[in-house]
SEMARVEX-171395 format. One record per residue: residue number from 1; residue in three letters; chain; x, y, z of N, C-alpha, C, O in turn. Coordinates in steps of 0.05 Angstrom, whole numbers, plus 5000, padded with zeros to 4 digits. Atoms other than C-alpha are relative to their C-alpha. Layout:
N
   nr  rest  kette   n.X   n.Y   n.Z  ca.X  ca.Y  ca.Z   c.X   c.Y   c.Z   o.X   o.Y   o.Z
  NUM   ALA      A     X     Y     Z     X     Y     Z     X     Y     Z     X     Y     Z
...
This chain:
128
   nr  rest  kette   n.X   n.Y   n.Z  ca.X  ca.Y  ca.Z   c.X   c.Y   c.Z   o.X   o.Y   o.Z
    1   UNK      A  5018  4989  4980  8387  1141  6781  5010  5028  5008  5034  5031  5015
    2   UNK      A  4985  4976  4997  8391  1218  6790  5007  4999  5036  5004  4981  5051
    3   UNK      A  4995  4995  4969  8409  1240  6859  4986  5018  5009  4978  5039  4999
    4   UNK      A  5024  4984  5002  8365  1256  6905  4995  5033  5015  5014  5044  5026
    5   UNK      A  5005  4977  4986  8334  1322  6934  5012  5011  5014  5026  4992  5021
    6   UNK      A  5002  4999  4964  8352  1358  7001  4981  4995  5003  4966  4999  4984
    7   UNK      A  5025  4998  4996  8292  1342  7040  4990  5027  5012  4967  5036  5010
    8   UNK      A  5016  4974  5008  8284  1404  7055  5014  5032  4989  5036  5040  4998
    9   UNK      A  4999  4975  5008  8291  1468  7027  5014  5022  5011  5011  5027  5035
   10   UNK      A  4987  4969  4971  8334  1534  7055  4973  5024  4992  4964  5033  4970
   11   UNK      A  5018  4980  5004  8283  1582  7070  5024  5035  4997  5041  5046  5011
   12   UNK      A  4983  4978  4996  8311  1645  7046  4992  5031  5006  4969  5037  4999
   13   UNK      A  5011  4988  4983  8309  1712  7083  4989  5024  4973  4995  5048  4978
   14   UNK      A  5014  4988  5018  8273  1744  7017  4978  5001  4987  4987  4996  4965
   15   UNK      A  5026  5013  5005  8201  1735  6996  5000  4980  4995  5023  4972  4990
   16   UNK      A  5007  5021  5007  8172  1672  6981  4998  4999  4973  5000  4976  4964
   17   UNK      A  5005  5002  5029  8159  1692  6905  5031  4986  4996  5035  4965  4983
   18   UNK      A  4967  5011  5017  8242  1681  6897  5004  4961  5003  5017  4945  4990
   19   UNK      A  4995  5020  4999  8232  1619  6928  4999  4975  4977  5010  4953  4981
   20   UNK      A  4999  5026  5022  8215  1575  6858  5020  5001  4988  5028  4982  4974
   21   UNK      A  4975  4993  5018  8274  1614  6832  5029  4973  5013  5045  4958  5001
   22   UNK      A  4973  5016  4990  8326  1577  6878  4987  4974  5005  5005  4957  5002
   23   UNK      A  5005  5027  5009  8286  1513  6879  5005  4986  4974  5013  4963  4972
   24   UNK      A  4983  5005  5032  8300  1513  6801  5024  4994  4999  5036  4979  4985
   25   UNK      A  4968  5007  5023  8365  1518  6802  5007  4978  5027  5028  4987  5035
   26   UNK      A  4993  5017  4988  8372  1460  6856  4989  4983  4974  5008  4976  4960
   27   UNK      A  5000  5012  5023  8335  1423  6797  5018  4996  4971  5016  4978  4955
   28   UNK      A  4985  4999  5031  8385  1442  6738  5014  4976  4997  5022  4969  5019
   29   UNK      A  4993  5030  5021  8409  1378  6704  4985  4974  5018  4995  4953  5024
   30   UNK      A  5018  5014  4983  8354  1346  6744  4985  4981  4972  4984  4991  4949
   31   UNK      A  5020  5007  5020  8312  1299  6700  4974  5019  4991  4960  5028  5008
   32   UNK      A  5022  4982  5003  8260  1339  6663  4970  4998  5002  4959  4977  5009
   33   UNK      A  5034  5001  4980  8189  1350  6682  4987  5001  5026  4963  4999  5032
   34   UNK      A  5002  4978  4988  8196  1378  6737  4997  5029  5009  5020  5038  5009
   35   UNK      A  5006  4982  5000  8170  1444  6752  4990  5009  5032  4977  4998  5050
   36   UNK      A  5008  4991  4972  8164  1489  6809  4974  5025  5003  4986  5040  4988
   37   UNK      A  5005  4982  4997  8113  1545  6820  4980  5012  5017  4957  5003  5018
   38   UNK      A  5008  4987  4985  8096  1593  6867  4962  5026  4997  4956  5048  4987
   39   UNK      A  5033  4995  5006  8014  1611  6868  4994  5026  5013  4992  5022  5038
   40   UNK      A  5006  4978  4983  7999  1683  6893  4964  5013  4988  4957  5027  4969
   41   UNK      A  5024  4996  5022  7919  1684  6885  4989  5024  5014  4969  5034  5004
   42   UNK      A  5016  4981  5000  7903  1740  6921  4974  5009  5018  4981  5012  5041
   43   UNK      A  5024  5006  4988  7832  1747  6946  4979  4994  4999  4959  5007  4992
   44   UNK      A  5028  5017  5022  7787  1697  6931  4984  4983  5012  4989  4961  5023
   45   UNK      A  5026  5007  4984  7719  1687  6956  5001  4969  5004  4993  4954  4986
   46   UNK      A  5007  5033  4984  7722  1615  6998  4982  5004  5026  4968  5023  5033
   47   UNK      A  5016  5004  4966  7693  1600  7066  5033  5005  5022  5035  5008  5047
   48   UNK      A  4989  4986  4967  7757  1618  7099  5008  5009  5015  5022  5004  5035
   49   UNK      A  5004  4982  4980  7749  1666  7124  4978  5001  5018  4976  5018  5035
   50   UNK      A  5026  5005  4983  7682  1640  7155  5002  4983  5018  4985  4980  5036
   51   UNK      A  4990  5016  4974  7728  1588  7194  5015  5011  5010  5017  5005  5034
   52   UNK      A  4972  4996  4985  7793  1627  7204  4997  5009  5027  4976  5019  5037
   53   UNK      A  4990  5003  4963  7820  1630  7278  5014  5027  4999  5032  5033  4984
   54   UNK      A  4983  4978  4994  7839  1693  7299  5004  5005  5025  4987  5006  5042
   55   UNK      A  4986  5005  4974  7885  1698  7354  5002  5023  5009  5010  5043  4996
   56   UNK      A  4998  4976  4978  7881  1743  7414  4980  5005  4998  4979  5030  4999
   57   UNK      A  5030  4983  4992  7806  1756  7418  4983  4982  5003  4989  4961  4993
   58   UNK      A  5016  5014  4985  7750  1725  7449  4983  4985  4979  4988  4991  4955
   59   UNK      A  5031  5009  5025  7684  1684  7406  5000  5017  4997  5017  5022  4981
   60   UNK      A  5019  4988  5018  7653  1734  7392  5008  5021  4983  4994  5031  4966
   61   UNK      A  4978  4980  5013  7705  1782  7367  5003  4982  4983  5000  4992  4960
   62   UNK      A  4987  5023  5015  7726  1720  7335  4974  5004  4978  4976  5016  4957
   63   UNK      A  5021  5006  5028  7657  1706  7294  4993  5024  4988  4984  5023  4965
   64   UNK      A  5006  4975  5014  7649  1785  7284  5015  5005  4978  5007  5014  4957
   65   UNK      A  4975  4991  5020  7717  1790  7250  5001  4983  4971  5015  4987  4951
   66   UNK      A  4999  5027  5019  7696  1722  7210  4977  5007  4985  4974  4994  4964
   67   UNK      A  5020  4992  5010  7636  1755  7189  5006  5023  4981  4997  5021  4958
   68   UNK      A  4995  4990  5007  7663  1808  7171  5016  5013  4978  5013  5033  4964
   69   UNK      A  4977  5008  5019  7726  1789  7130  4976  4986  4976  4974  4996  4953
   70   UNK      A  5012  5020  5015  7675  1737  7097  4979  5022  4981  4972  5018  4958
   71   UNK      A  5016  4971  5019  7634  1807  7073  5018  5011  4986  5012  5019  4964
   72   UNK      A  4982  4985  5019  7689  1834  7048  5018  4988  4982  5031  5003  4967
   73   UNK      A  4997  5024  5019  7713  1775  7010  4976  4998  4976  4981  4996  4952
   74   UNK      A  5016  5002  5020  7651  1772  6977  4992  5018  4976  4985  5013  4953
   75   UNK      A  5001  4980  5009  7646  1838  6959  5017  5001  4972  5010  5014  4952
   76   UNK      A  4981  4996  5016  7704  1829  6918  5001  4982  4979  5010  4986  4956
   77   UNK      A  5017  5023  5019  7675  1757  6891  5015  4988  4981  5005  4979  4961
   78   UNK      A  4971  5021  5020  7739  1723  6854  5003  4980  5010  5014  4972  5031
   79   UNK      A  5000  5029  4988  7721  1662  6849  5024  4973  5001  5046  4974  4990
   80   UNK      A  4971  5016  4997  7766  1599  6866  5008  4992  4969  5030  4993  4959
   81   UNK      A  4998  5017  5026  7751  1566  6799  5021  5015  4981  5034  5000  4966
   82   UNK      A  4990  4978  5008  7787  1626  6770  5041  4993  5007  5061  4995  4993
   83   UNK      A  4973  4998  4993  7851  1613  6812  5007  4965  4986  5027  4964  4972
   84   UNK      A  4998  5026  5007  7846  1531  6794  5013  5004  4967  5033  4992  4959
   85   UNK      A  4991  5002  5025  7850  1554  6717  5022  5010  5003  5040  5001  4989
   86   UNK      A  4956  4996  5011  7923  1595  6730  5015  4986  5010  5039  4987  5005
   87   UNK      A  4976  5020  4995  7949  1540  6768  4999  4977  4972  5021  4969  4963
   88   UNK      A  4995  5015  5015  7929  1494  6715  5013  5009  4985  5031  4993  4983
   89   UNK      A  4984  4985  5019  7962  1545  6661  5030  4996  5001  5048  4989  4985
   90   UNK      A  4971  4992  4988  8019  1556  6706  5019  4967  4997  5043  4967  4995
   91   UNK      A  4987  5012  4998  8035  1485  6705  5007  4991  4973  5031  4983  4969
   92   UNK      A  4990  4999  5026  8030  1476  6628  5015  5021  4988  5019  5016  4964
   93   UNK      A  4985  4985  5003  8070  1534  6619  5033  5000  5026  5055  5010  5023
   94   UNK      A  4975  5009  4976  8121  1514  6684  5013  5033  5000  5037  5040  4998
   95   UNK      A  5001  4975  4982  8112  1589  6705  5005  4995  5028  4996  4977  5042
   96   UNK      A  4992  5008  4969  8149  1605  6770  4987  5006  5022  4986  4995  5044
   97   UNK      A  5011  4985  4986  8112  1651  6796  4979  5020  4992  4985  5042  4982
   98   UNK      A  5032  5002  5011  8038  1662  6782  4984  5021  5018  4970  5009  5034
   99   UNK      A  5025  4986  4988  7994  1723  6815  4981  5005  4985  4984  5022  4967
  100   UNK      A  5031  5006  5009  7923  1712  6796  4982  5021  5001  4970  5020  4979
  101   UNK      A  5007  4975  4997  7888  1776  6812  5008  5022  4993  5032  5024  4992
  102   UNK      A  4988  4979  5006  7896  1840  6794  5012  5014  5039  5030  5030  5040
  103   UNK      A  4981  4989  4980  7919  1860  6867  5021  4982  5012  5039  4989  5026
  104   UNK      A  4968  5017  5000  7966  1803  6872  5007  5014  4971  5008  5038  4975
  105   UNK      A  4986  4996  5018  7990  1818  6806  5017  5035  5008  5041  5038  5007
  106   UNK      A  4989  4973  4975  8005  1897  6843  5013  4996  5016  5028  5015  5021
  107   UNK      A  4984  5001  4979  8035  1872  6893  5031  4978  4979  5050  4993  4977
  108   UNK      A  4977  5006  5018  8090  1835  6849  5006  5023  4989  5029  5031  4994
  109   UNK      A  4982  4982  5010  8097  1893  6811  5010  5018  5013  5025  5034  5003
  110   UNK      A  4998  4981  4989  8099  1930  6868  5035  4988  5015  5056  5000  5017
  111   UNK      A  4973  5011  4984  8153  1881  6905  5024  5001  4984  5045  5005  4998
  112   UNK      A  4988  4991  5012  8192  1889  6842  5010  5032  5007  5029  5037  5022
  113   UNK      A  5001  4967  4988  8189  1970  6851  5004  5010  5020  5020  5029  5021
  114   UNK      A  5006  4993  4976  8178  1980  6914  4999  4980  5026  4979  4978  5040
  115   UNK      A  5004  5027  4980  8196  1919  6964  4992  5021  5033  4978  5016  5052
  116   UNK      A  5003  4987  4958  8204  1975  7030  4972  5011  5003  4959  5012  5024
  117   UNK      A  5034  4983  4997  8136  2010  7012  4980  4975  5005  4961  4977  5020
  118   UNK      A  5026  5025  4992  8098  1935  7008  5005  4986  5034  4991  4982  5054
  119   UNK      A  4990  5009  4969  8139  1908  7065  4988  5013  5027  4981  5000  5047
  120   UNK      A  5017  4988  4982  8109  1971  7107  4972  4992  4996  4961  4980  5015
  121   UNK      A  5024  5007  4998  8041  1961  7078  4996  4968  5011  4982  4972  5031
  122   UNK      A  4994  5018  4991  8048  1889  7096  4996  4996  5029  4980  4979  5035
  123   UNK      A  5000  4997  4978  8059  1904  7170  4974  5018  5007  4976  5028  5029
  124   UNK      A  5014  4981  4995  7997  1946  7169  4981  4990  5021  4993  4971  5030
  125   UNK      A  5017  5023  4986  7938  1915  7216  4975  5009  4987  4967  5031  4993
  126   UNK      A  5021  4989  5010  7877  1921  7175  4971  4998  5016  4963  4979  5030
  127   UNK      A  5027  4989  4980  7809  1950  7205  4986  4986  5001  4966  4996  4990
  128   UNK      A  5013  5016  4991  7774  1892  7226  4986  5009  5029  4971  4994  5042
């Protein structure tokens, strides 16, 4: 019987992409078939942004900003089914770390490159 897990995880103080990296190697001489990986899809037309809760503003700010987001989601129209096929990929390939979009996939290469420049953009508040 292998031995088991921690139950949970150390969150570590570096993006979440590294995180499948150090979940792996808690796996090494783990039984195989296990696989970890981290899904970065990006922005991809669902509903929710037609439910999300946005904190600090009233209804109607609230349904404007839901309206709004939900337009500009669409605009951009990447659909889910799209993200469903690189998780399925990702898991027949036991890829760690998967961005689906071409502006997730930018922003990896950018976090590679450039972690202080995304980190600012990151903190930005966008014009809602």
């Amino acid at each position: 019987r292998p031995p088991a897990l921690p139950s949970s995880l150390p969150t570590p103080p570096h993006p979440t992409t590294q995180q499948p990296t150090k979940t792996e190697e808690l796996l090494i001489g783990r039984p195989q078939g296990i696989g970890v990986s981290a899904i970065c899809p990006g922005f991809v037309n669902t509903n929710i942004t037609s439910t999300a809760h946005f904190a600090g503003v009233d209804a109607s700010e609230e349904k404007r900003r839901q309206k709004k987001s939900a337009r500009l989601y669409g605009l951009r129209n990447y659909p889910p089914e799209k993200v469903a096929d690189a998780i399925l990929r990702a898991v027949v390939r036991n890829q760690a770390v998967v961005p689906v979009t071409p502006e997730a996939r930018g922003g990896r290469l950018m976090s590679r490159l450039a972690p202080r420049a995304l980190r600012a953009i990151a903190r930005m508040e966008p014009p809602l």
